[in-house]
mmCIF file of the N, C-alpha and C atoms, coordinates in Angstrom:
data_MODEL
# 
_entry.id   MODEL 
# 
loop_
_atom_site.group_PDB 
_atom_site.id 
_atom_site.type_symbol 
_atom_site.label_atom_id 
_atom_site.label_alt_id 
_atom_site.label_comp_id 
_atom_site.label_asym_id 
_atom_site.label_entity_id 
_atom_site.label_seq_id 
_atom_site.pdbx_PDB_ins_code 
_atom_site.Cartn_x 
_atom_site.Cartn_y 
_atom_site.Cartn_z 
_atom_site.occupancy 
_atom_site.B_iso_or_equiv 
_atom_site.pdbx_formal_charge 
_atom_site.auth_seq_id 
_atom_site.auth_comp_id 
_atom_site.auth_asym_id 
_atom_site.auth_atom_id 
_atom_site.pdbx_PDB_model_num 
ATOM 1   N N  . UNK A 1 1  ? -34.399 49.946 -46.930 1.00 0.00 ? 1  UNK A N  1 
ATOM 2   C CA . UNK A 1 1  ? -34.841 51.308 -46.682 1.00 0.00 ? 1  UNK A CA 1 
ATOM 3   C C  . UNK A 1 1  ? -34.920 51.552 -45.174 1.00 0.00 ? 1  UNK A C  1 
ATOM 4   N N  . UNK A 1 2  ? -34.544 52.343 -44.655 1.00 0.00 ? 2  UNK A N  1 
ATOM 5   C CA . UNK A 1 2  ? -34.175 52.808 -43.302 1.00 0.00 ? 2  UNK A CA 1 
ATOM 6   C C  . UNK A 1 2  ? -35.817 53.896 -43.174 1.00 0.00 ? 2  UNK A C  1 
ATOM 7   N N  . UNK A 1 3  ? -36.506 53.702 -41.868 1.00 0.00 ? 3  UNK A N  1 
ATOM 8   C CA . UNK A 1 3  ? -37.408 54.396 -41.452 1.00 0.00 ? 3  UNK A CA 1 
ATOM 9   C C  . UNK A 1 3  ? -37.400 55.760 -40.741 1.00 0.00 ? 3  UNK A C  1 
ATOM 10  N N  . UNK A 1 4  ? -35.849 55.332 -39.979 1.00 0.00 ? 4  UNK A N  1 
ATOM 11  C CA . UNK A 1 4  ? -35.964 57.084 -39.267 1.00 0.00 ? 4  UNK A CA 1 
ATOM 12  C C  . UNK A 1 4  ? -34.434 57.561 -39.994 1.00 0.00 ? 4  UNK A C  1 
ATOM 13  N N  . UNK A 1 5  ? -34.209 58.958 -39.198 1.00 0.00 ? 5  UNK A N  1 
ATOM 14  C CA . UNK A 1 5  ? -33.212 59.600 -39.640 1.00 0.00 ? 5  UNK A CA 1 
ATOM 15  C C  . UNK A 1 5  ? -32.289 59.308 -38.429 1.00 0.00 ? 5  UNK A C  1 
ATOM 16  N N  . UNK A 1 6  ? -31.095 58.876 -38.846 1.00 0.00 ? 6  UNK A N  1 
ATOM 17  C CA . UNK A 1 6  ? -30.020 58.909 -38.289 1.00 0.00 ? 6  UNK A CA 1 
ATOM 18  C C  . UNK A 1 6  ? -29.495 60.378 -37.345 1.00 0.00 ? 6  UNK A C  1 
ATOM 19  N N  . UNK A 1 7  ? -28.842 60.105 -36.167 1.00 0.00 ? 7  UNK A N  1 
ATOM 20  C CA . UNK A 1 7  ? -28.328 61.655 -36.150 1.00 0.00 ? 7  UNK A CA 1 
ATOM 21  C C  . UNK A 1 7  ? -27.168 61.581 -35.932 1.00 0.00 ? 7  UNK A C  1 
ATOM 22  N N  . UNK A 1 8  ? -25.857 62.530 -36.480 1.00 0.00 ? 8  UNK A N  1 
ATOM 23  C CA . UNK A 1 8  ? -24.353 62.693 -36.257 1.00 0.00 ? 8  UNK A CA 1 
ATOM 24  C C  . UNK A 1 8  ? -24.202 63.514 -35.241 1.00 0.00 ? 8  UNK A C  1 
ATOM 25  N N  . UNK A 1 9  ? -23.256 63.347 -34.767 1.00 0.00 ? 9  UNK A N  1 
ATOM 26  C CA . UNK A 1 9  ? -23.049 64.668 -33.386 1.00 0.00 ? 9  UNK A CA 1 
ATOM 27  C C  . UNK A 1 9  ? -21.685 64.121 -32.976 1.00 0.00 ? 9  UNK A C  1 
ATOM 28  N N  . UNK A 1 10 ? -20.664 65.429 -33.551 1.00 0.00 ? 10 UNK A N  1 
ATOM 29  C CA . UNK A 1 10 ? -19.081 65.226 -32.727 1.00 0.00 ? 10 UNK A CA 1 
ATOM 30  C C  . UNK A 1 10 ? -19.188 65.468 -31.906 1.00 0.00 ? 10 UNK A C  1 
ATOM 31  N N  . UNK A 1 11 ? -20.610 65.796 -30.907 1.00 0.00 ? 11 UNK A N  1 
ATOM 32  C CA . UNK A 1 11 ? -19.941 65.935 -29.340 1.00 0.00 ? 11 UNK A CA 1 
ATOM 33  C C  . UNK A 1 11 ? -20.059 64.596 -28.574 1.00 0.00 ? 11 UNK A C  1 
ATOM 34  N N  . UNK A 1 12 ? -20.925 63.553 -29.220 1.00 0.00 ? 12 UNK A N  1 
ATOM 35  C CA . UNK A 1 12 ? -20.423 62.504 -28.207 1.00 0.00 ? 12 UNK A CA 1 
ATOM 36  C C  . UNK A 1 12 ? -19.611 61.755 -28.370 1.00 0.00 ? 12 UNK A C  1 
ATOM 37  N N  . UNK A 1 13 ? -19.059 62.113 -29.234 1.00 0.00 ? 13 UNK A N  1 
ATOM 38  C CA . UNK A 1 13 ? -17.293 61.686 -30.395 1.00 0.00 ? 13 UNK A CA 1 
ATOM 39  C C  . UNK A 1 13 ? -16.304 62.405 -29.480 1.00 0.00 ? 13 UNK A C  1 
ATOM 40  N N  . UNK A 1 14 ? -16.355 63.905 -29.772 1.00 0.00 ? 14 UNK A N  1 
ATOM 41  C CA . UNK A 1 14 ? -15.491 64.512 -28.357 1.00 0.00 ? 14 UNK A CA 1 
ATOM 42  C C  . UNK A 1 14 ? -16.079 64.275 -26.674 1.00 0.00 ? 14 UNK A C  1 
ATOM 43  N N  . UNK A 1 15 ? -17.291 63.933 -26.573 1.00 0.00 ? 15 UNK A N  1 
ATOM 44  C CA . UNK A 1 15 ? -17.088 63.567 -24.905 1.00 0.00 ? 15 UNK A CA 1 
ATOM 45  C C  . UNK A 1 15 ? -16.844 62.084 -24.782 1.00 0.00 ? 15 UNK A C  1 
ATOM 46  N N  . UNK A 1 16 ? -16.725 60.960 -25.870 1.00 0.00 ? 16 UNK A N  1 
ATOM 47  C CA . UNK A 1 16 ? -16.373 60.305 -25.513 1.00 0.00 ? 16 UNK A CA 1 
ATOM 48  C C  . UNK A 1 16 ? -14.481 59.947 -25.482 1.00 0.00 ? 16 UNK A C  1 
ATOM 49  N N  . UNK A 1 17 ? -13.816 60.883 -26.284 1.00 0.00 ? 17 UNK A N  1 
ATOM 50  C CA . UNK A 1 17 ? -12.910 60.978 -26.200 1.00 0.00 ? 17 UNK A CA 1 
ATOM 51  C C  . UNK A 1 17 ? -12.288 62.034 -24.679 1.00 0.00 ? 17 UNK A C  1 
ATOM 52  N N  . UNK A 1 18 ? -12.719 62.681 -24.544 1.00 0.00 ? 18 UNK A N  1 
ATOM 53  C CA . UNK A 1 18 ? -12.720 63.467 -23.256 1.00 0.00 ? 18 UNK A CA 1 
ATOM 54  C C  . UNK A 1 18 ? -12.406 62.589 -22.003 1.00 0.00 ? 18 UNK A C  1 
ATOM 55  N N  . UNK A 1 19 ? -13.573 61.191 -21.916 1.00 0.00 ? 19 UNK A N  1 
ATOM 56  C CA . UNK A 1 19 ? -13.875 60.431 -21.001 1.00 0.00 ? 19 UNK A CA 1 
ATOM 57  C C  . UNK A 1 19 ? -12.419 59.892 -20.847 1.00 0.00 ? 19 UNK A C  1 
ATOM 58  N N  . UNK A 1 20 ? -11.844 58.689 -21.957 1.00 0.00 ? 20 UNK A N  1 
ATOM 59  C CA . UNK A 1 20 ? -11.100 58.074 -21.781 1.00 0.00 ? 20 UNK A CA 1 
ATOM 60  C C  . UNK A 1 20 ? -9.693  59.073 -21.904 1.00 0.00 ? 20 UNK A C  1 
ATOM 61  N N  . UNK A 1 21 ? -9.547  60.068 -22.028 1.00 0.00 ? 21 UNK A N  1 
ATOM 62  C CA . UNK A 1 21 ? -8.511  60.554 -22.014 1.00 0.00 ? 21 UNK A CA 1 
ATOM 63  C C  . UNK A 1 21 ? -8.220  61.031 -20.237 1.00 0.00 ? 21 UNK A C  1 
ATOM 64  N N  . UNK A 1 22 ? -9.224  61.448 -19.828 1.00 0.00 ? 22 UNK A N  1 
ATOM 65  C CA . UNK A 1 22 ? -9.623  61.544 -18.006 1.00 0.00 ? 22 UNK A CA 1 
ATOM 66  C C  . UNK A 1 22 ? -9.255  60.620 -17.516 1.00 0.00 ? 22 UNK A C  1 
ATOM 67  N N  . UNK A 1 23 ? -9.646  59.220 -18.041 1.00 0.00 ? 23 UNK A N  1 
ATOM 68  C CA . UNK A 1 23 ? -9.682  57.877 -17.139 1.00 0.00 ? 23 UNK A CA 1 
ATOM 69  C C  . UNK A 1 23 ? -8.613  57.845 -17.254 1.00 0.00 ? 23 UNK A C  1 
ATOM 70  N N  . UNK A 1 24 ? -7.482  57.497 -18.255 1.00 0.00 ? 24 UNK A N  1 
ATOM 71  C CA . UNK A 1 24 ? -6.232  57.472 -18.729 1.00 0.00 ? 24 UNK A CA 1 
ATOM 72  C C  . UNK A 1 24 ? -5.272  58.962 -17.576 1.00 0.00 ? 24 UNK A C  1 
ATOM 73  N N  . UNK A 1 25 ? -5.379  59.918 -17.348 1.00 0.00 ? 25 UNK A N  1 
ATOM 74  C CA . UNK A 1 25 ? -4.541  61.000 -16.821 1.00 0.00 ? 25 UNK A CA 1 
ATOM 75  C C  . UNK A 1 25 ? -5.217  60.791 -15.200 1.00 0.00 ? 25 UNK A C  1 
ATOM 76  N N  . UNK A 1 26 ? -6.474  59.874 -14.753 1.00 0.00 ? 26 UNK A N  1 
ATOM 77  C CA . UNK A 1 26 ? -6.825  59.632 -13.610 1.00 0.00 ? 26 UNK A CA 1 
ATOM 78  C C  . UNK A 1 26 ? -5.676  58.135 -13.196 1.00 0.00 ? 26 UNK A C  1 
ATOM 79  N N  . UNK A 1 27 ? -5.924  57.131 -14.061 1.00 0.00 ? 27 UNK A N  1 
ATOM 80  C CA . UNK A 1 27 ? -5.329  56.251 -13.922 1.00 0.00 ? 27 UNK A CA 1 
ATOM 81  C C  . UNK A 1 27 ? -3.543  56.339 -13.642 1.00 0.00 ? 27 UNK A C  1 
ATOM 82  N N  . UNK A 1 28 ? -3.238  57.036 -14.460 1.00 0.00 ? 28 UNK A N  1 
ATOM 83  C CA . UNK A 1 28 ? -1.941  56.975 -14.120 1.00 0.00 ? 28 UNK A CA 1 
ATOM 84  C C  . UNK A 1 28 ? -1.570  58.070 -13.346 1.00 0.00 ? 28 UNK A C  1 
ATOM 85  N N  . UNK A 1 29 ? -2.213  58.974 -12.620 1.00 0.00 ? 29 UNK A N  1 
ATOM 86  C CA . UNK A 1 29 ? -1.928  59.590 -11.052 1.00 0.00 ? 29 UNK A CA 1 
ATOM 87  C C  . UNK A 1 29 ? -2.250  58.744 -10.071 1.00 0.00 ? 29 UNK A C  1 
ATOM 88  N N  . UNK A 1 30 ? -3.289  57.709 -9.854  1.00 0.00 ? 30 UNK A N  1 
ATOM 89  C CA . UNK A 1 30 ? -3.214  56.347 -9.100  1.00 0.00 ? 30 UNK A CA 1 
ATOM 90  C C  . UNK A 1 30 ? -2.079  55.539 -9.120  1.00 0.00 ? 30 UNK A C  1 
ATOM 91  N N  . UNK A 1 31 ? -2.024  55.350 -10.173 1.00 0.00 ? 31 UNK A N  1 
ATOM 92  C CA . UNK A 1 31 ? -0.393  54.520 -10.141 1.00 0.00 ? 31 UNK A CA 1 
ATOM 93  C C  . UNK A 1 31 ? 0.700   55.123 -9.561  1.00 0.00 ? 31 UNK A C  1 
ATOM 94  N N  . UNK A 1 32 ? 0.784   55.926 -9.237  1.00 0.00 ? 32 UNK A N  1 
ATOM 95  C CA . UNK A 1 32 ? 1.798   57.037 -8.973  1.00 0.00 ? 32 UNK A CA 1 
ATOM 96  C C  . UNK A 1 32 ? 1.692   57.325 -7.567  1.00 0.00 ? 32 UNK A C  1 
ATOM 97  N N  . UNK A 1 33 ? 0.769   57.280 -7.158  1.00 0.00 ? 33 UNK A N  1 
ATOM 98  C CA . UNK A 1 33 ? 0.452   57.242 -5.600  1.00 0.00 ? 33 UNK A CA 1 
ATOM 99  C C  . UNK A 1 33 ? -0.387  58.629 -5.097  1.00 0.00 ? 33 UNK A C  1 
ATOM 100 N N  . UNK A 1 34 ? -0.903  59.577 -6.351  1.00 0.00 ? 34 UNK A N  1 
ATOM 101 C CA . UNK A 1 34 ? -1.557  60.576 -5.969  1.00 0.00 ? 34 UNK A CA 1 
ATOM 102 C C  . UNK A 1 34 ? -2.974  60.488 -5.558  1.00 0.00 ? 34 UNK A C  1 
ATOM 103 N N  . UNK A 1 35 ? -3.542  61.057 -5.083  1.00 0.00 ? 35 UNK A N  1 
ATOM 104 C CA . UNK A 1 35 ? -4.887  61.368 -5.165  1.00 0.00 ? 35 UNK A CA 1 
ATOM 105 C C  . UNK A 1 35 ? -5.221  62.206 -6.443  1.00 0.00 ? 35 UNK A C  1 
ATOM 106 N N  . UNK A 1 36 ? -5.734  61.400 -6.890  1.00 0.00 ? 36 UNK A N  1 
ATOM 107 C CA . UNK A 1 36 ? -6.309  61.647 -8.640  1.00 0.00 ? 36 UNK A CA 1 
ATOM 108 C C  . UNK A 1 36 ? -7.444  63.266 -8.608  1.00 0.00 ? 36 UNK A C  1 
ATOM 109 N N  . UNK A 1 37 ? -8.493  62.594 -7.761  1.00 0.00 ? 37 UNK A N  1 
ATOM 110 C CA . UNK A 1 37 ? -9.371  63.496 -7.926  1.00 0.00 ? 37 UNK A CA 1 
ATOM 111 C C  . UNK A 1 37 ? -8.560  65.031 -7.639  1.00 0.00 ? 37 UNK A C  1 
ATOM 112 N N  . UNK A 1 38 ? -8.049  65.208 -6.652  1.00 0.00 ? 38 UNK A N  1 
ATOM 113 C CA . UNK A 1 38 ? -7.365  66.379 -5.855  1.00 0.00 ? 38 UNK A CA 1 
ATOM 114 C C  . UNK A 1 38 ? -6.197  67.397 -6.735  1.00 0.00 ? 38 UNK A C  1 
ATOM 115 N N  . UNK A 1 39 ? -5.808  66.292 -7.339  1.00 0.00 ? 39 UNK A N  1 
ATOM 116 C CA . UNK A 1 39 ? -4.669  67.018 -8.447  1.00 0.00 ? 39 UNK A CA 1 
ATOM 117 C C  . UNK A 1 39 ? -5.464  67.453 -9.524  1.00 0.00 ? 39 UNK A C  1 
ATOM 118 N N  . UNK A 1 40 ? -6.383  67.134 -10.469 1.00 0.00 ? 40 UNK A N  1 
ATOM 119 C CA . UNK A 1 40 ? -7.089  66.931 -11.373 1.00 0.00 ? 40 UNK A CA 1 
ATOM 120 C C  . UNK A 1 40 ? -7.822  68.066 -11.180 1.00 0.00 ? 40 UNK A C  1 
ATOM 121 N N  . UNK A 1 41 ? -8.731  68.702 -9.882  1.00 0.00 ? 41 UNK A N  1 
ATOM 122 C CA . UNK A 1 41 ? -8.830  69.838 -9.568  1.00 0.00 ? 41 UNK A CA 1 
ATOM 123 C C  . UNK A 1 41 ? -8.390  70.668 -9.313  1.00 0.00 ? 41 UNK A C  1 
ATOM 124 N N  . UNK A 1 42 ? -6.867  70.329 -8.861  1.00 0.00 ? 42 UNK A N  1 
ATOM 125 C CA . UNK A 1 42 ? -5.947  71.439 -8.971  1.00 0.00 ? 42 UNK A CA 1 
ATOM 126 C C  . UNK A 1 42 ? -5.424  72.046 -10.367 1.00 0.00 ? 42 UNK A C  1 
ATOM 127 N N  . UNK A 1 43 ? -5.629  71.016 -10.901 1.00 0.00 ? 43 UNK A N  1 
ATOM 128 C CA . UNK A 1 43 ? -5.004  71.811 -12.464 1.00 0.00 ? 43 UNK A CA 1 
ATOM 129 C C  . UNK A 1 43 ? -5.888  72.277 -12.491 1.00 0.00 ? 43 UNK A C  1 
ATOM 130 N N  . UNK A 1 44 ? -7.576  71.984 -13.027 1.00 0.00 ? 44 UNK A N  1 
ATOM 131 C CA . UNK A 1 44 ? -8.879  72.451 -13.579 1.00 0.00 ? 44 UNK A CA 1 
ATOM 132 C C  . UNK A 1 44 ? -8.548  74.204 -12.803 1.00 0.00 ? 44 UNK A C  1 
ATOM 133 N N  . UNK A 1 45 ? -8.439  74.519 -11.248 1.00 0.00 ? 45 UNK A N  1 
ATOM 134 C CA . UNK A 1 45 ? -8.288  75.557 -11.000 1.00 0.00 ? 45 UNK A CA 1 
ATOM 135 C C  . UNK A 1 45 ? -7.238  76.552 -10.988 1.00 0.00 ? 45 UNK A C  1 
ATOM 136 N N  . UNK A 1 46 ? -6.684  75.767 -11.290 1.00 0.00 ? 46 UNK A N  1 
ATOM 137 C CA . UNK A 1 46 ? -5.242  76.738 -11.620 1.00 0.00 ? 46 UNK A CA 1 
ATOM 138 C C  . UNK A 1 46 ? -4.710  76.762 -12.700 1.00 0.00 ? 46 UNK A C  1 
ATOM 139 N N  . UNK A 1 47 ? -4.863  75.857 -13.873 1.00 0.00 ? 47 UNK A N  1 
ATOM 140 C CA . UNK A 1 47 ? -4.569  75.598 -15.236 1.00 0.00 ? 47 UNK A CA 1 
ATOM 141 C C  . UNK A 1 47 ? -3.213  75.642 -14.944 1.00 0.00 ? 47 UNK A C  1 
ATOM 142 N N  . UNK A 1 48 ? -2.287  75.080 -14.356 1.00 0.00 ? 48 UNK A N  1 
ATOM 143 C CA . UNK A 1 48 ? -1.288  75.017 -14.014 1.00 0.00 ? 48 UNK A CA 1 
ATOM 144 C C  . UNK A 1 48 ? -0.842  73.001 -13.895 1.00 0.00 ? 48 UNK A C  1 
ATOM 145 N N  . UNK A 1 49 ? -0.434  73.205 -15.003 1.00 0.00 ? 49 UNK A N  1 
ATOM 146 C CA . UNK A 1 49 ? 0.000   71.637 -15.884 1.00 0.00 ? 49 UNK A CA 1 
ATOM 147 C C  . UNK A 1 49 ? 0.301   70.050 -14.695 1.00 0.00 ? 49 UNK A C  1 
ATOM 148 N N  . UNK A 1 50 ? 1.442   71.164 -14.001 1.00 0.00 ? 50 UNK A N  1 
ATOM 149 C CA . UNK A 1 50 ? 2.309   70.115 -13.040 1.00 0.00 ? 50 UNK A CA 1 
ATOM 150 C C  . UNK A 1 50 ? 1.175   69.847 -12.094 1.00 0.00 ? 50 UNK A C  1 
ATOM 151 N N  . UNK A 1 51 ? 0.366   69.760 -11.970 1.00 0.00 ? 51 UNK A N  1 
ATOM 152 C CA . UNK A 1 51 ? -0.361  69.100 -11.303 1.00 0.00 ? 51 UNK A CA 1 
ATOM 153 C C  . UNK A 1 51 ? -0.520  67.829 -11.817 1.00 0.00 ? 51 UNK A C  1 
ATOM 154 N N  . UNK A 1 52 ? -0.376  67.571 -12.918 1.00 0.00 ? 52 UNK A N  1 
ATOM 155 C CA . UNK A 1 52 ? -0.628  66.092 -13.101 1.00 0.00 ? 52 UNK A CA 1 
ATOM 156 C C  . UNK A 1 52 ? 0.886   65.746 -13.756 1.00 0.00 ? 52 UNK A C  1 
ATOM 157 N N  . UNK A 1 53 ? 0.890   64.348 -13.509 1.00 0.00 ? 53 UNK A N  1 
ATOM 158 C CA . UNK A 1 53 ? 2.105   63.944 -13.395 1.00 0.00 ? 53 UNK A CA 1 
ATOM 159 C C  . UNK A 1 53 ? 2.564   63.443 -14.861 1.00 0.00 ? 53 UNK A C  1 
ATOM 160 N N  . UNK A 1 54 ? 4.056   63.461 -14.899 1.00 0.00 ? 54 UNK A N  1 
ATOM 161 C CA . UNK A 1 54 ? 4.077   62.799 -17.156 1.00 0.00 ? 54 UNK A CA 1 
ATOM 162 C C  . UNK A 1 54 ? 4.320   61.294 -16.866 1.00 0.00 ? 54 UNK A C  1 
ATOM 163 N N  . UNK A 1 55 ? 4.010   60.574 -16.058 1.00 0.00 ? 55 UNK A N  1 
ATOM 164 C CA . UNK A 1 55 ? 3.542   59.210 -15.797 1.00 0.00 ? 55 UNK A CA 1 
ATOM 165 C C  . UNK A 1 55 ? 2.819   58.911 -16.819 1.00 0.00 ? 55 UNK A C  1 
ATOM 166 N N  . UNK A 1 56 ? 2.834   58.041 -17.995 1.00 0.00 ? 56 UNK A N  1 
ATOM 167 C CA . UNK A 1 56 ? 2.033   57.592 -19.081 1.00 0.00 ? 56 UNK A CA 1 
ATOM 168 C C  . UNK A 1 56 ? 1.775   58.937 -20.048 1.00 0.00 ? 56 UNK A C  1 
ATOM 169 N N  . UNK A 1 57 ? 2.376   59.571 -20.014 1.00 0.00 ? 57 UNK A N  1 
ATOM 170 C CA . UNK A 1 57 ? 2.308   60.684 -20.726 1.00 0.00 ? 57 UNK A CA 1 
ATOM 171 C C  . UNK A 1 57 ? 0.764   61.405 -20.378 1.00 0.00 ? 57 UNK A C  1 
ATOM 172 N N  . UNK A 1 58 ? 0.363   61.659 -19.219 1.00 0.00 ? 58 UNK A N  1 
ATOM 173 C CA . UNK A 1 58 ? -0.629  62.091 -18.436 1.00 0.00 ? 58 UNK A CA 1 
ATOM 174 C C  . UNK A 1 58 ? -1.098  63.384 -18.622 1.00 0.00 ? 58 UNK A C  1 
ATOM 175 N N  . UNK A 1 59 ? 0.627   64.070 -18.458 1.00 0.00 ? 59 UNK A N  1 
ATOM 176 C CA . UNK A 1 59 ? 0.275   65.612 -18.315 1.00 0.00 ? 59 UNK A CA 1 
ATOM 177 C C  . UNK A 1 59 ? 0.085   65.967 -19.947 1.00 0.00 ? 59 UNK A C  1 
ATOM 178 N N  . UNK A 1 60 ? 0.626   65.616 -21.301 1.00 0.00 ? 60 UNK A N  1 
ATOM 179 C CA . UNK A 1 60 ? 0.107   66.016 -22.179 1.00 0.00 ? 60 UNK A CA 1 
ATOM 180 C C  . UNK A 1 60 ? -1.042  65.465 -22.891 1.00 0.00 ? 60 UNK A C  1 
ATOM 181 N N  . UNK A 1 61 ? -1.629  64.431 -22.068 1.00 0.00 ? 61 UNK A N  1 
ATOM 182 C CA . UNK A 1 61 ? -2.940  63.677 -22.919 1.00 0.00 ? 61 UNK A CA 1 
ATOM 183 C C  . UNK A 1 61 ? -3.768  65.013 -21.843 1.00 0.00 ? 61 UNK A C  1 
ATOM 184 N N  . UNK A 1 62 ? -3.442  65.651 -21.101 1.00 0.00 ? 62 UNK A N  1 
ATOM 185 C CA . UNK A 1 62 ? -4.893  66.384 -20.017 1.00 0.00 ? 62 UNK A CA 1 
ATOM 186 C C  . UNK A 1 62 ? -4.635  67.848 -20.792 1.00 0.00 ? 62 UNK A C  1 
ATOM 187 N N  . UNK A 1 63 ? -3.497  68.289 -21.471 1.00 0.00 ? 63 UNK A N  1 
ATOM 188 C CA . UNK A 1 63 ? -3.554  69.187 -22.024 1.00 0.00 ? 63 UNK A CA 1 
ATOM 189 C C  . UNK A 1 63 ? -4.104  69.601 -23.748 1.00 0.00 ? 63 UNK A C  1 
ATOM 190 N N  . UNK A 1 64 ? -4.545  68.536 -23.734 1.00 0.00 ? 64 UNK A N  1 
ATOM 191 C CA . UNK A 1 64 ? -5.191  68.345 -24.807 1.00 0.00 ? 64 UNK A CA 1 
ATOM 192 C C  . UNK A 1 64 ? -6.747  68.578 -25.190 1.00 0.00 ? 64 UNK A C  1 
ATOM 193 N N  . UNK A 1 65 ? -6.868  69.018 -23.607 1.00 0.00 ? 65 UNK A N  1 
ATOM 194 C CA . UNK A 1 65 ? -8.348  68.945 -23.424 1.00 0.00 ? 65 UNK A CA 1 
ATOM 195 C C  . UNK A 1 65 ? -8.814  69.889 -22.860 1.00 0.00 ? 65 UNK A C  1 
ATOM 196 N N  . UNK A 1 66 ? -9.751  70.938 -24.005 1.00 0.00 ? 66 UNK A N  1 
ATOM 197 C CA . UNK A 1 66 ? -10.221 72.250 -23.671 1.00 0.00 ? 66 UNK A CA 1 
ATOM 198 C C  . UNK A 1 66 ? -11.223 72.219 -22.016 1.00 0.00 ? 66 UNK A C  1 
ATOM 199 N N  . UNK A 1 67 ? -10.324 73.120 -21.617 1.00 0.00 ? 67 UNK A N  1 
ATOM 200 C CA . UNK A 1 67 ? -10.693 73.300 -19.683 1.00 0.00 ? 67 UNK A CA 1 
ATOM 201 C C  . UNK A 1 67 ? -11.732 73.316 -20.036 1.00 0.00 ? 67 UNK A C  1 
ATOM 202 N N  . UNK A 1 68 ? -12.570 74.527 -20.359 1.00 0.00 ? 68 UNK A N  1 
ATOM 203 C CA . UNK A 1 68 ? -13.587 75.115 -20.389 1.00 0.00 ? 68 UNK A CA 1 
ATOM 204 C C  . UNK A 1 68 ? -14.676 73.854 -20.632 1.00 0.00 ? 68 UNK A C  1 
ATOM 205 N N  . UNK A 1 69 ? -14.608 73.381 -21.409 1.00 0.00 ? 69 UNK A N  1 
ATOM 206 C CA . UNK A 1 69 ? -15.430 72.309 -22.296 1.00 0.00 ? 69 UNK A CA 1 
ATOM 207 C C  . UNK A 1 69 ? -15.345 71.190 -21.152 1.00 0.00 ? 69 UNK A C  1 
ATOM 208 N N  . UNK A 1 70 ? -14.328 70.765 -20.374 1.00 0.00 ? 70 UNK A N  1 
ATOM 209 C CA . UNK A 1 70 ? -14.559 69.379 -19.510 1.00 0.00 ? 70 UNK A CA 1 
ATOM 210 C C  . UNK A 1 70 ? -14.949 69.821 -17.897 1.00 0.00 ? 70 UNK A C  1 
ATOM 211 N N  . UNK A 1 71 ? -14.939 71.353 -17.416 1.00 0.00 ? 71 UNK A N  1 
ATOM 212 C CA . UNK A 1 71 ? -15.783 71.691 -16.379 1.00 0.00 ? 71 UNK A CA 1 
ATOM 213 C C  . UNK A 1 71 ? -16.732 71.758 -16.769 1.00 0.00 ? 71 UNK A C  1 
ATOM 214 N N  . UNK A 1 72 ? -17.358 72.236 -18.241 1.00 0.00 ? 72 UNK A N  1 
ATOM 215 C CA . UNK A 1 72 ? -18.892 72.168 -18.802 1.00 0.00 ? 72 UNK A CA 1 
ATOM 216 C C  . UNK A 1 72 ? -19.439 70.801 -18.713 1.00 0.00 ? 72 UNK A C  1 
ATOM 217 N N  . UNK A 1 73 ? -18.828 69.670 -19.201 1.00 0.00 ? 73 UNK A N  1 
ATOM 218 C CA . UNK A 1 73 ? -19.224 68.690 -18.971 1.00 0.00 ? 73 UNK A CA 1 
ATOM 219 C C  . UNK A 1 73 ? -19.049 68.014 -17.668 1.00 0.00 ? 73 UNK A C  1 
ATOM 220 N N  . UNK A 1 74 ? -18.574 68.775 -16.809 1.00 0.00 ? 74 UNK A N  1 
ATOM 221 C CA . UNK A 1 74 ? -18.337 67.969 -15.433 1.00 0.00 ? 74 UNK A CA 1 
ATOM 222 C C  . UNK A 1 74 ? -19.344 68.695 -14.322 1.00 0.00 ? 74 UNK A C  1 
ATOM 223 N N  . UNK A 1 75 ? -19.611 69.581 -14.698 1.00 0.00 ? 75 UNK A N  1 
ATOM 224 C CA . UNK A 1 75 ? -20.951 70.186 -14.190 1.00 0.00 ? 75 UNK A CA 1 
ATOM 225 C C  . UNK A 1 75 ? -22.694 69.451 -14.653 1.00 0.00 ? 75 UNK A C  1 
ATOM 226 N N  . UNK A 1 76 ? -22.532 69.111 -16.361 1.00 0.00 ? 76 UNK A N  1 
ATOM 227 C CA . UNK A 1 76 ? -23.788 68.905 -16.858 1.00 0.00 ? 76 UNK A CA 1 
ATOM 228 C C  . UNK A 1 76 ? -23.921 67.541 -15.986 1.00 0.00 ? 76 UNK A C  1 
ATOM 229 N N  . UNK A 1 77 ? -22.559 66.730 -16.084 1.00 0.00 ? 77 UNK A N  1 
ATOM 230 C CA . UNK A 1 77 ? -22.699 65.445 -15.410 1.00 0.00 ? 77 UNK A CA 1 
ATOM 231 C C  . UNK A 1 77 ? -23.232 65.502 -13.982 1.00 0.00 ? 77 UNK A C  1 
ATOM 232 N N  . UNK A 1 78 ? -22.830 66.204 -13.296 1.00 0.00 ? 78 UNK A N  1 
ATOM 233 C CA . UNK A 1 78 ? -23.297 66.533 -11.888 1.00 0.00 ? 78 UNK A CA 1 
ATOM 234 C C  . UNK A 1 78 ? -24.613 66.802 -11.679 1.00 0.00 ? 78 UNK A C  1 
ATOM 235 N N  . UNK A 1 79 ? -25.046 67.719 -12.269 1.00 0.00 ? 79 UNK A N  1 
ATOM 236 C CA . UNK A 1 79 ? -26.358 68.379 -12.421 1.00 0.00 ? 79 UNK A CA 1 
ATOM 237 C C  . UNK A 1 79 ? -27.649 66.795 -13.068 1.00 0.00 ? 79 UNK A C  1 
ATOM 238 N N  . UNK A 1 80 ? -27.222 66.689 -13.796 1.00 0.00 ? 80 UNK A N  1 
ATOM 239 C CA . UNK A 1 80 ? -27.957 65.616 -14.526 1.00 0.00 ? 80 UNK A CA 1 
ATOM 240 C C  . UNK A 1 80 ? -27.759 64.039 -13.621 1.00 0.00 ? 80 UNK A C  1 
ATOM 241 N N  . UNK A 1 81 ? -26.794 64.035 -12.613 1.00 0.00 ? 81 UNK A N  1 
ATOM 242 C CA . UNK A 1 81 ? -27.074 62.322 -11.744 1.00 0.00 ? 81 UNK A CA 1 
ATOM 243 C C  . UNK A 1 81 ? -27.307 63.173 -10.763 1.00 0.00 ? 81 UNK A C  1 
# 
């Protein structure tokens, strides 16, 4: 018999998928010789794809990932450390 209640939540299912899909489209603009962070904000502000490179299939693992939702979380992260 279990004492407390469990809790489900797809959002740390989707932010943890979020994470490694970032690390993954960060990682392979490093390999590549970019500055990760710099491009990565260039798409975020321009929603304009070619900013990240199809190195590891980069540019469609980052398009996979609702803008809106990973500046939300890239703000809460900021705000919260």
């Amino acid at each position: 018999m279990l004492d407390g209640t469990r809790k489900f939540s797809l959002v740390d299912e989707s932010n943890k998928e979020m994470k490694r899909t970032l690390t993954a489209v960060y990682d392979a603009l490093k390999e590549k010789g970019y500055n990760p962070i710099n491009q990565i904000v260039g798409y975020l502000l321009s929603e304009d794809p070619t900013y990240i490179t199809n190195h590891n299939n980069a540019r469609s693992l980052i398009c996979k990932i609702d803008r809106d939702e990973l500046m939300q979380e890239l703000v809460q992260y900021y705000l919260d450390n």
